[in-house]
C-alpha positions, 0 to 999 in steps of 0.5 A: 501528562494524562489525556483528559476524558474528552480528548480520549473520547475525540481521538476514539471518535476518531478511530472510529471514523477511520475504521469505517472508511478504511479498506486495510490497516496496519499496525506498527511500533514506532518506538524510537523513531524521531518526531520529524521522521514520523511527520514525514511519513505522515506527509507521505502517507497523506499523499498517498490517501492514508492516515497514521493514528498514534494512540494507547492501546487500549484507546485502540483495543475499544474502537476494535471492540466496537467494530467487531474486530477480535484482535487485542493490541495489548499484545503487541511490543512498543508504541502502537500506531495505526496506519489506515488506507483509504483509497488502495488496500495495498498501499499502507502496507507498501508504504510502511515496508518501504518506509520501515526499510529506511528507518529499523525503528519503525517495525510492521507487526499486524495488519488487517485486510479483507475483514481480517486480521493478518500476520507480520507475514503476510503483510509483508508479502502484500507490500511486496505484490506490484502496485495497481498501475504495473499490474494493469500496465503488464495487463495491456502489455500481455493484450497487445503483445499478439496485436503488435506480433500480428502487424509485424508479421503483415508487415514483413510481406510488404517490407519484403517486396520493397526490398526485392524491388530495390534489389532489380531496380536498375542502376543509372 
């Protein structure tokens, strides 16, 4: 059933809304995915702070057009959804790999990052970098690695002397 001109215009409104919040973006073809399995990943993306629109191509070639982004979605294979990160720019890409591993339906064809359009490529090599916190957590690691070699060393002088000291000590 044909979307009357007021609900395209709410869903473009939408997208609009949406692209000025976003910081990245992926476009994907859900063709041939369950309803119940694309609501669960809705569910997932929402956790995470990201959103996935499901419109017609050209609903998404106008908001691009308006936003100054040259990218034309008439020429991707399938259904198209949009999957907009708010808070982290890595995560949609993570998110749709990972769920794109577990049902082949889902397939990541584009993406858009730092003002850019990319590849399938290169948006699969965005999901695969480690997540914000491993990084920062590897961060700390590298920080305190000569911290805790240069406390275990002091501490060998110490350790040393107890245990020449428990060696003389006399035995009753």
């Amino acid at each position: 059933m044909p979307k009357a001109k007021e609900q395209k215009k709410e869903i473009l409104k939408k997208l609009k809304e949406n692209f000025d919040k976003q910081k990245s973006m992926v476009f994907s073809s859900y063709q041939g995915l369950k309803a119940a399995d694309i609501f669960n990943f809705r569910r997932v993306l929402k956790q995470a702070g990201c959103n996935i629109v499901v419109a017609k191509k050209t609903l998404f070639n106008l908001a691009l057009k308006e936003k100054k982004i040259d990218f034309d979605a008439k020429n991707l294979e399938g259904q198209i959804a949009l999957i907009f990160g708010f808070e982290d720019e890595v995560t949609p890409a993570k998110l749709a790999y990972k769920f794109s591993k577990e049902k082949e339906n889902l397939k990541i064809l584009a993406g858009f990052f730092e003002n850019k359009i990319i590849n399938k490529e290169e948006v699969l090599a965005l999901a695969q970098i480690p997540s914000k916190q491993e990084l920062l957590s590897k961060v700390v690691g590298c920080i305190a690695s000569p911290i805790s070699g240069l406390v275990n060393v002091l501490q060998g002088n110490i350790r040393n002397l107890v245990y020449a000291l428990s060696q003389i000590k006399p035995r009753y």
